[in-house]
NUVEX-332913 format. One line per field, with one value per residue: residue number from 1; chain; x, y, z of N, C-alpha, C in turn. Coordinates in Angstrom, 1 decimal, padded with zeros to 4 digits, always signed. Example, Ala and Ser with C-alpha at 12.3 -4.5 7.8 and 13.67 -1.06 7.14 Angstrom:
<nodes>
num (1; 2);
chaine (A; A);
n_X (+013.2; +012.8);
n_Y (-005.7; -002.2);
n_Z (+007.8; +007.1);
ca_X (+012.3; +013.7);
ca_Y (-004.5; -001.1);
ca_Z (+007.8; +007.1);
c_X (+013.2; +012.9);
c_Y (-003.3; +000.0);
c_Z (+007.8; +007.9);
</nodes>
This chain:
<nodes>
num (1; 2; 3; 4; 5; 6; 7; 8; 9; 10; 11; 12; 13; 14; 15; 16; 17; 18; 19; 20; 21; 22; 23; 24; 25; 26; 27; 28; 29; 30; 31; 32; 33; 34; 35; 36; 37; 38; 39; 40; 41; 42; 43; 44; 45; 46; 47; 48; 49; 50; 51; 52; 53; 54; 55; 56; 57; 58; 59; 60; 61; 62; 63; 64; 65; 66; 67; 68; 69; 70; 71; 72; 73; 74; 75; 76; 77; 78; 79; 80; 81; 82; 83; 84; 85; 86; 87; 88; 89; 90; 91; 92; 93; 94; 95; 96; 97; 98; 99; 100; 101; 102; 103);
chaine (A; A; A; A; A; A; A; A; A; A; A; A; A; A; A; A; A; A; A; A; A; A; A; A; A; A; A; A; A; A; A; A; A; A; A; A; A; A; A; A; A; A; A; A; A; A; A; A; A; A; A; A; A; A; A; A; A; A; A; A; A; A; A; A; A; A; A; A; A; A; A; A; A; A; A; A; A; A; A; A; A; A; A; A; A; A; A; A; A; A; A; A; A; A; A; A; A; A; A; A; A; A; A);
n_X (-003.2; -001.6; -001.1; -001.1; -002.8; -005.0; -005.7; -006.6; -008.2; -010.5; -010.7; -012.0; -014.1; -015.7; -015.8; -013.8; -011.6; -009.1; -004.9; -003.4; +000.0; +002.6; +006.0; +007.5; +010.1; +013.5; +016.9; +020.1; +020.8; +018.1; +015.6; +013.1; +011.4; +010.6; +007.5; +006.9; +004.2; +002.4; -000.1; -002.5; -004.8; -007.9; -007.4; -005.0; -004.1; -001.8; -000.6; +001.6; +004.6; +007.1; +009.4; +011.5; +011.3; +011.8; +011.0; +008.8; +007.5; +007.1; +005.8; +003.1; +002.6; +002.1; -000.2; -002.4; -002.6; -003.2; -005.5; -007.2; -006.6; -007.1; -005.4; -002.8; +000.6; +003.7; +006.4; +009.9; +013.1; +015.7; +019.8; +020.5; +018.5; +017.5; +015.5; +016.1; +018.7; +018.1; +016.6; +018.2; +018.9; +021.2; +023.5; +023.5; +021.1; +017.8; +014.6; +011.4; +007.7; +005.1; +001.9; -001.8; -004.7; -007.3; -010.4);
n_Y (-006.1; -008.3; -011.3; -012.2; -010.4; -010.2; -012.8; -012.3; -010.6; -012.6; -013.9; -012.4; -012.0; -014.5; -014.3; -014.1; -013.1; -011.2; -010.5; -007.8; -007.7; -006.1; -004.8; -002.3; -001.4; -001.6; -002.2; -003.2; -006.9; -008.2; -010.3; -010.1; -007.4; -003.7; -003.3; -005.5; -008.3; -010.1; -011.8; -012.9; -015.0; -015.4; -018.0; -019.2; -019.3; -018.7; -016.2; -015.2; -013.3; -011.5; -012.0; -014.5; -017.7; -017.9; -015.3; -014.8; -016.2; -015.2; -013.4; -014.6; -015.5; -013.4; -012.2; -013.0; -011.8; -009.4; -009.5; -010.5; -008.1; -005.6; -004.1; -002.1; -003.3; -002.1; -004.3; -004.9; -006.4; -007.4; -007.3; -007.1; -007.9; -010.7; -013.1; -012.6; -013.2; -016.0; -016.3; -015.8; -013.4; -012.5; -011.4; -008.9; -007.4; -006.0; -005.0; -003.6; -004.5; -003.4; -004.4; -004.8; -004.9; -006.0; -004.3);
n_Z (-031.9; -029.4; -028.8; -026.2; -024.9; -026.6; -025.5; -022.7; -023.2; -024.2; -021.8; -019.9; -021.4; -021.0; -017.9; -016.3; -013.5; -014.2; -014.4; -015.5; -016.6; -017.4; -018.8; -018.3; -018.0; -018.5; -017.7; -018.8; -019.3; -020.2; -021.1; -022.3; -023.9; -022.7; -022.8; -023.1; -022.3; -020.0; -019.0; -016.2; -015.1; -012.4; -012.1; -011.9; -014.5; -017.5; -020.2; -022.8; -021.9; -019.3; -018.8; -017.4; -016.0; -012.4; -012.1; -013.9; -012.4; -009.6; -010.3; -011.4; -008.9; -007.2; -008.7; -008.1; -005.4; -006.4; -007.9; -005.5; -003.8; -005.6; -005.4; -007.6; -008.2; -008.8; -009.2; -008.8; -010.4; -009.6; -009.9; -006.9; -006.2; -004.2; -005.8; -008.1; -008.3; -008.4; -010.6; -012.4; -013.1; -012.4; -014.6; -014.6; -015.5; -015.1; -014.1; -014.6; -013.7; -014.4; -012.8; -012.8; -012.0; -014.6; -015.2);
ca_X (-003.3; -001.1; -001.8; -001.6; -004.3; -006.5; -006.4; -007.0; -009.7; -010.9; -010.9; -013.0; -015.5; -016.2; -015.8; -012.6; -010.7; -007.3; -004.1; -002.3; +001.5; +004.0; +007.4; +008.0; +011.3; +014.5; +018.5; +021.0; +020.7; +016.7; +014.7; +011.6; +011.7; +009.5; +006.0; +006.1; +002.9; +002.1; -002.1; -002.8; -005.9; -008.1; -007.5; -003.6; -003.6; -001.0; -000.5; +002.5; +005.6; +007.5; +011.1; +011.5; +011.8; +011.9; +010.8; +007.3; +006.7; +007.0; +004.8; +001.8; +001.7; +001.5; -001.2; -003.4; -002.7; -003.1; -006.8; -007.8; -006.8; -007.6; -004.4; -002.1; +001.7; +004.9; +007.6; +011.2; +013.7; +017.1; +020.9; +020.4; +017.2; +017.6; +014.7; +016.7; +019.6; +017.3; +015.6; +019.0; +018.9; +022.7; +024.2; +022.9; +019.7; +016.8; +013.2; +010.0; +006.9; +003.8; +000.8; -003.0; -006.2; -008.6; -011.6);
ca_Y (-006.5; -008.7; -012.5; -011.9; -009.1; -011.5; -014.3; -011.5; -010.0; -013.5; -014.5; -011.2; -012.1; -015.3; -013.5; -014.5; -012.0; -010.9; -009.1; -007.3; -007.6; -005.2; -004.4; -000.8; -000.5; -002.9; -002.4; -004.2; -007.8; -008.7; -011.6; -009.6; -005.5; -002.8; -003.0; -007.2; -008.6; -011.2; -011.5; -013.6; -015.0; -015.9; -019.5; -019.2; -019.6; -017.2; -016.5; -013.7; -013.2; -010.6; -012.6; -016.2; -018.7; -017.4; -014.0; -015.3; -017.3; -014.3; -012.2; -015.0; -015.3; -011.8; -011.6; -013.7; -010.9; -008.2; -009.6; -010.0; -006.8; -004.9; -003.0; -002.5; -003.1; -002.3; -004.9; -004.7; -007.5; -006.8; -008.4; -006.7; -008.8; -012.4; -013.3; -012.1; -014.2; -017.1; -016.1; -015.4; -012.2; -012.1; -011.0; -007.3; -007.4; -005.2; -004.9; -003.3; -005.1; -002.7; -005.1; -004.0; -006.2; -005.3; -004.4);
ca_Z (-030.5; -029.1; -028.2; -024.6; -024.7; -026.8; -024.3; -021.4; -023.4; -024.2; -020.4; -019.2; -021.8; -020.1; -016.8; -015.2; -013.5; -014.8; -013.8; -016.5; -016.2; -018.5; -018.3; -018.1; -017.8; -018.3; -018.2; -018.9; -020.1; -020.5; -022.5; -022.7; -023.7; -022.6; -023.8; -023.0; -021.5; -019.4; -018.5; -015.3; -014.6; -011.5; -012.0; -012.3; -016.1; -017.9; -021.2; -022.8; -020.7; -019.2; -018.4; -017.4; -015.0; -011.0; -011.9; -014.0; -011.1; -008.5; -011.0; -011.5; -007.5; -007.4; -009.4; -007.2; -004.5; -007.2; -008.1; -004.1; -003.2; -006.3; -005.9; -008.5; -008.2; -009.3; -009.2; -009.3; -009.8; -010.4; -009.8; -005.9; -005.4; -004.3; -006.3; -009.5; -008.3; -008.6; -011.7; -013.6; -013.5; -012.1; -015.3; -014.4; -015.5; -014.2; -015.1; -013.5; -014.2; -013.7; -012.9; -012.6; -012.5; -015.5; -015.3);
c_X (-002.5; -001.6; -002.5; -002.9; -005.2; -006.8; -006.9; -008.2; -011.1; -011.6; -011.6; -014.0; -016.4; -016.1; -015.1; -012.2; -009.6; -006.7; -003.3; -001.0; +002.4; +005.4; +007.7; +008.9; +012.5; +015.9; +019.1; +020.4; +018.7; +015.9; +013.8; +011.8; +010.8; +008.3; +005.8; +004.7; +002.9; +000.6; -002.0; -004.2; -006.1; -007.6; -006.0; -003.1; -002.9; -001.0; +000.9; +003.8; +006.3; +009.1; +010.8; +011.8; +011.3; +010.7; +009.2; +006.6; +006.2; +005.4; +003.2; +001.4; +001.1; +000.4; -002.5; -003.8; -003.6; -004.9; -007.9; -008.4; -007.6; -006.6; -003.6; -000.7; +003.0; +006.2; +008.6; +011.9; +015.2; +018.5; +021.1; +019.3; +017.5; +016.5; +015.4; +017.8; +018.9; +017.0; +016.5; +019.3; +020.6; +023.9; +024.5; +021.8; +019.0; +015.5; +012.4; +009.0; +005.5; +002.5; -000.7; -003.8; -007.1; -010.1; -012.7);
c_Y (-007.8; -010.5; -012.9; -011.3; -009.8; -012.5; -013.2; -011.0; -010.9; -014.3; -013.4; -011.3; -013.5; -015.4; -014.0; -013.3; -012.1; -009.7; -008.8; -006.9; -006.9; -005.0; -003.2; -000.2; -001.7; -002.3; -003.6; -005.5; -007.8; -009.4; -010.9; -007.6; -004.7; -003.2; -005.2; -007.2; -010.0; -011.2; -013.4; -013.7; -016.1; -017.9; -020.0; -019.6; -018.2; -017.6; -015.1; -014.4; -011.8; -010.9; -013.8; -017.1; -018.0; -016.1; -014.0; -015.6; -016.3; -013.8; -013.0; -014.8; -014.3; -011.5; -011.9; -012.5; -009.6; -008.4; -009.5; -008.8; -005.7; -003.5; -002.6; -002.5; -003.0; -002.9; -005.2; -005.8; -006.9; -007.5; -008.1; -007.9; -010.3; -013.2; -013.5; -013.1; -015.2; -017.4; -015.9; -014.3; -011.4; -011.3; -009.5; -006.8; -006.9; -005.1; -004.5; -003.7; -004.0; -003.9; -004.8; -004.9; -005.4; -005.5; -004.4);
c_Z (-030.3; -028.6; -026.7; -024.5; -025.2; -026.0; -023.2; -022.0; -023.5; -022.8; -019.6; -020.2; -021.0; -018.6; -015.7; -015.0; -013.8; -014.5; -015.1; -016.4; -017.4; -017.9; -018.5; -018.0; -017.9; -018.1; -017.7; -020.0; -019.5; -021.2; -023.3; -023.2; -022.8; -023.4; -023.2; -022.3; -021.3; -018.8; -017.7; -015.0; -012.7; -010.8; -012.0; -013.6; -016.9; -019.7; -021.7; -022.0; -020.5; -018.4; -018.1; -016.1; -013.6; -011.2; -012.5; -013.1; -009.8; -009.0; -011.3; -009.9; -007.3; -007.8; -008.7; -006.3; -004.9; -007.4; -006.8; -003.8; -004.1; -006.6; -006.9; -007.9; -009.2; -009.1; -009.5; -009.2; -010.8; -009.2; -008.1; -004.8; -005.3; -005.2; -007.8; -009.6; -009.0; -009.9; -012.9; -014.2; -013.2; -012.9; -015.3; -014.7; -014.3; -014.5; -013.6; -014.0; -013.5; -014.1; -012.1; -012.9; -013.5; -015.2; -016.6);
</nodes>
């Protein structure tokens, strides 16, 4: 198991909520592969990653939303998305980050 998944499993034993962030899908240039993880909790503490800079930053607010609602989302950032500009993703880089709150 992974570090991330220990701090997420760690932070649901002492009964924080948490969102589970993966990457599911990348081309082009990418920091992170498929399979990364990033685990967000209630209190905005992260641990993992799933790319860097701008695009982390989207994906922790997100998660705030993601624990609210109880929805899950799928997030796309890529060299189209202004967000991606930002985040450095300009090179051509693409990634989808599937994120789900655990229960």
């Amino acid at each position: 198991m992974s570090a991330a998944l220990q701090t997420a499993q760690a932070w649901l034993d002492e009964g924080r909520e948490v969102v589970l962030a993966t990457v599911v899908e990348t081309w082009g240039s990418s920091p992170v592969p498929a399979g990364g993880h990033l685990v967000i909790d209630d209190r905005g503490d992260f641990a993992g990653s799933v790319s860097g800079g701008c695009v982390e930053a989207e994906v922790i607010a997100r998660a705030q939303d993601i624990i609210a609602s109880g929805r899950p989302e799928l997030l796309e950032f890529g060299v189209a998305d202004e967000t991606a500009w930002n985040a450095g993703l300009s090179c051509g880089g693409r990634i989808r980050v599937f994120a789900r709150k655990l229960e």
